[in-house]
C-alpha positions as a printed NumPy array, in Angstrom:
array([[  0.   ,   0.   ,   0.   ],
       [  1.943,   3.424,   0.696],
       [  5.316,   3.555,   2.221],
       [  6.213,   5.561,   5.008],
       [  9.75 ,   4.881,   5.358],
       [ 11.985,   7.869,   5.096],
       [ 14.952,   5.156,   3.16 ],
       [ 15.635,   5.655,  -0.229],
       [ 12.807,   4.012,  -2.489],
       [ 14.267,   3.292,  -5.916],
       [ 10.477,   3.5  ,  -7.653],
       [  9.893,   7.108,  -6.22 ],
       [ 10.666,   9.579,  -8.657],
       [ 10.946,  12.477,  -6.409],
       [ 12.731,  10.568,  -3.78 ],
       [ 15.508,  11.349,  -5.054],
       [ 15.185,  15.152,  -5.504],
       [ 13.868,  15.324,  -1.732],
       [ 16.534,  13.5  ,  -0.332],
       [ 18.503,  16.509,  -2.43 ],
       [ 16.248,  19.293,  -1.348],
       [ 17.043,  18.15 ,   2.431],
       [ 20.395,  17.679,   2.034],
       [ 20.914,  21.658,   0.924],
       [ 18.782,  22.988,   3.461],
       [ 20.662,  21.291,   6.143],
       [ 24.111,  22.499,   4.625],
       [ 22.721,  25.747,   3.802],
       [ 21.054,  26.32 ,   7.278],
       [ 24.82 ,  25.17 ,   8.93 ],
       [ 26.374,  27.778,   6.77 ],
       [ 24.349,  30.79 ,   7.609],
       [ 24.257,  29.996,  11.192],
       [ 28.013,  30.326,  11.114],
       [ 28.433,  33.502,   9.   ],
       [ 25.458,  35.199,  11.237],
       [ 27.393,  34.097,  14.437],
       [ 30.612,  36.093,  13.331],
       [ 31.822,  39.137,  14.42 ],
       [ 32.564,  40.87 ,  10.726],
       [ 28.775,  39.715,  10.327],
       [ 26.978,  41.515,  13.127],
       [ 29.731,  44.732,  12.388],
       [ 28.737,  44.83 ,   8.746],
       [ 25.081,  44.673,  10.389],
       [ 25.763,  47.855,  12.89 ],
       [ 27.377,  49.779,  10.15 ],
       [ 24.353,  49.219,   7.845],
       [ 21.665,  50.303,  10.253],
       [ 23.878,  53.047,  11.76 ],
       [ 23.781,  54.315,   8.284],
       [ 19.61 ,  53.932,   7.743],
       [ 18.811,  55.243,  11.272],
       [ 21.166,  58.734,  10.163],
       [ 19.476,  58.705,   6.98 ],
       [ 16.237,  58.254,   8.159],
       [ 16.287,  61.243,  10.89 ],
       [ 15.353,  64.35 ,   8.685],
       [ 12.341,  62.127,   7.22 ],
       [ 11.299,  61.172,  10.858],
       [ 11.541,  65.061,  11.96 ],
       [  9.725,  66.058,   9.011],
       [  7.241,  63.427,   9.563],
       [  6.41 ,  64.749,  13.272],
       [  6.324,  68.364,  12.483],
       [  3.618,  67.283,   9.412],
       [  1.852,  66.127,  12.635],
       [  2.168,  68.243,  14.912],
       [  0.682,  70.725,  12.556],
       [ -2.496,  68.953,  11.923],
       [ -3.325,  67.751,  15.413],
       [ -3.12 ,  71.955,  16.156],
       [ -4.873,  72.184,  13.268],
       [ -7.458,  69.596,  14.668],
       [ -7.238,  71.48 ,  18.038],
       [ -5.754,  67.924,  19.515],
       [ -3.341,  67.46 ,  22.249],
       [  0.576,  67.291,  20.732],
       [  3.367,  64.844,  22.21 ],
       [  4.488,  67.799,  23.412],
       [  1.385,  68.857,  24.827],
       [  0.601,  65.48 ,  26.709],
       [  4.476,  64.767,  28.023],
       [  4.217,  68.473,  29.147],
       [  0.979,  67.64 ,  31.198],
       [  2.167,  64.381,  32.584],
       [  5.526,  66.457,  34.085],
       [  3.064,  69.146,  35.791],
       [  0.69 ,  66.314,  37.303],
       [  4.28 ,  64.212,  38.425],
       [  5.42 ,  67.324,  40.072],
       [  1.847,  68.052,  41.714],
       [  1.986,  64.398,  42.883],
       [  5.241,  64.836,  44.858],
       [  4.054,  68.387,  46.478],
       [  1.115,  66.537,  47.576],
       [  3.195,  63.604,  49.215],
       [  5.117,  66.037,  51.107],
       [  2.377,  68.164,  52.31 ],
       [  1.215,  64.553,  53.203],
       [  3.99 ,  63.279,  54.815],
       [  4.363,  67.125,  56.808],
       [  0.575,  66.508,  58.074],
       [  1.702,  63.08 ,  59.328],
       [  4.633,  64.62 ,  61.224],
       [  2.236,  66.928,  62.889],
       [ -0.202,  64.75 ,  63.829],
       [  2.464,  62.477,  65.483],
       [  4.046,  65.542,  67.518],
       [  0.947,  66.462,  68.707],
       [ -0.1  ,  63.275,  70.081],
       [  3.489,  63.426,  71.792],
       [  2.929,  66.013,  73.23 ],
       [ -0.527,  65.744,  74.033],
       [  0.529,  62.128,  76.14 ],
       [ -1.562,  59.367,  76.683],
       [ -5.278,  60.133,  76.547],
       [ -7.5  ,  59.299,  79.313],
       [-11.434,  58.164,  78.784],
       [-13.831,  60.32 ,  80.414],
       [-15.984,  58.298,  82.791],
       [-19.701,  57.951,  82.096],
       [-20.622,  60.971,  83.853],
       [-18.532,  63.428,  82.434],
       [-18.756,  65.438,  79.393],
       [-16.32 ,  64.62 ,  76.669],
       [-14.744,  67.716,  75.331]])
């Protein structure tokens, strides 16, 4: 019926070419692993996309300005706009810890200095 053996089967016509097919991805696959793996490889690599990344700054600047325009154009919010916001509502955060942490430092000095507290008995008015 059909043969599922992987050994060479002289009545298969493309057993032969897969066997070859096989055999050049395996030495191809060896190859590029070792030129990838070398250092002239990943230099050659660096110098490349050193070279894209400067040509490819006066596009990106040009491409932020275009829209930076329209979102003011649109009456939207810029980068600028929303990194500038985040800063003021950081620095609002802090003050707002501090005048925290101050109220905490009061409120323990006064109970210092207040000293233990005594319960009023049932008669007495609590003031």
């Amino acid at each position: 019926m059909s043969d599922t053996n992987d050994s060479y089967n002289p009545f298969d016509p493309t057993g032969m070419l897969k066997g070859m097919r096989d055999a050049s991805v395996d030495a191809w696959s060896k190859m590029m692993i070792q030129v990838v793996n070398s250092d002239p490889y990943a230099q050659a690599t660096g110098t490349v996309l050193d070279a894209w990344l400067t040509a490819s700054v006066p596009f990106r600047k040009a491409l932020e300005l275009a829209m930076a325009q329209t979102l003011t154009k649109l009456q939207m919010p810029t980068r600028g706009d929303v990194i500038s916001l985040a800063e003021r509502l950081t620095n609002i955060e802090m003050r707002l810890d501090d005048l925290d942490a101050k109220l905490d430092e009061g409120r323990r000095a006064t109970r210092k200095a207040a000293g233990p507290k005594t319960r009023p008995s049932a008669g007495e008015d609590p003031q």
